[in-house]
N, C-alpha and C positions, 0 to 999 in steps of 0.2 A: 504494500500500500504506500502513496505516496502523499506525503503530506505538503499543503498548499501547491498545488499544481496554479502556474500562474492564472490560467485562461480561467481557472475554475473558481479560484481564490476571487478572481476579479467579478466575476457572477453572483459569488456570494455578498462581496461588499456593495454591488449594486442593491443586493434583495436588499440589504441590512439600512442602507440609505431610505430605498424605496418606505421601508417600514418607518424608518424614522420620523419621513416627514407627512408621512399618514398620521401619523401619533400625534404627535404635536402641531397640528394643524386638523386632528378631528376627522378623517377624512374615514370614517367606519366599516364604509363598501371596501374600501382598499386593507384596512385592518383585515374585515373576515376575510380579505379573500388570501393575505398569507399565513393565517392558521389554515392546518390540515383538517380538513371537514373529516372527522374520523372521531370516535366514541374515543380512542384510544388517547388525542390530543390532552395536555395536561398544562393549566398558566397555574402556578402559585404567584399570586398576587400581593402589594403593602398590606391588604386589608379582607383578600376574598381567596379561598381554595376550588379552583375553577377544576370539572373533570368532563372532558368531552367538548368537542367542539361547539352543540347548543347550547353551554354554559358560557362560556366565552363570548359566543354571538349575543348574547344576553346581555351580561356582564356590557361589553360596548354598546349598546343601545341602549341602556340605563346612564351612562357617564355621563358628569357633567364637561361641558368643552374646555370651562373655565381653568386657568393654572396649569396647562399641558407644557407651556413652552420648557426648555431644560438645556444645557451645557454640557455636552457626553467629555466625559477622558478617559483616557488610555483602554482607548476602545483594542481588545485582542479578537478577530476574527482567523479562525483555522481551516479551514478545510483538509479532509482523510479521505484519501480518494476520490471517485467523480461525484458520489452523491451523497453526500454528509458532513455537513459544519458547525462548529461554531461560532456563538457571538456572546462577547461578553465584553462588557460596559460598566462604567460609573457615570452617573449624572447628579447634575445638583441642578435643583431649581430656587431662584429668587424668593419663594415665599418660603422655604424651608432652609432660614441661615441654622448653620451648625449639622445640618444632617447631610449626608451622601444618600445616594441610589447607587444602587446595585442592579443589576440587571443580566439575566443569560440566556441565552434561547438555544436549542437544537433543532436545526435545519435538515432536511431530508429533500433532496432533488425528484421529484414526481413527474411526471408527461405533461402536467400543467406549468410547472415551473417551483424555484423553491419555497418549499413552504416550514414553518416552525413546526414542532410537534410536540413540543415542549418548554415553556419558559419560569423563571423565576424572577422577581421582581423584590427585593427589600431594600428600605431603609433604616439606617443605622443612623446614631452619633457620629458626626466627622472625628475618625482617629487623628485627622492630622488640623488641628483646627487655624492655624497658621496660613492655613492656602489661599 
């Protein structure tokens, strides 16, 4: 297996882009459609334990739009051969001084394009509060 194949790598970080600026700009059609519509799909969420993709589609169609915007760092995206990555992220948003986000998703490549199959989402205390 070969890890971060460039062409592939570079696919992945389009999806991860793609996703991002669905998120933080509300964009919910574009959310569902990079969860994997599958019972199997799993978000642990700041505040909600998501299982299967109707939960999720939920979950985003309840959200408020407000307070999405956010600041990613040391974003690590992997890819492991042609169809399988991750992505894993810190963000901080303006209305949460002192806490970080966390964030990781597992990517799985499908005939539709790549989709998450898995994410997690928490916030902590800023370990490093100087930043």
């Amino acid at each position: 297996m070969q890890i971060d194949i460039p062409e592939i790598k570079a696919e992945l970080e389009a999806a991860f882009a793609r996703y991002e600026r669905a998120l933080v700009g509300n964009d919910v059609e574009t959310l569902d459609a990079l969860f994997l519509d599958a019972p199997t799909t799993i978000r642990y969420g700041a505040g909600e334990n998501l299982y299967g993709y109707a939960e999720i589609q939920a979950f985003r169609a309840g959200r408020s739009p407000a307070g999405l915007a956010r600041a990613l760092e040391r974003t690590v995206i992997t890819t492991y051969g042609r169809d399988f990555g991750t992505a894993s992220t810190l963000f901080r948003r303006d209305g949460a001084p002192g806490r970080v986000g966390r964030q990781m998703q597992s990517w799985v490549r499908t005939p539709a394009g790549w989709r998450i199959v898995a994410a997690h989402v928490s916030v902590i205390a800023d370990p490093d509060p100087g930043r």
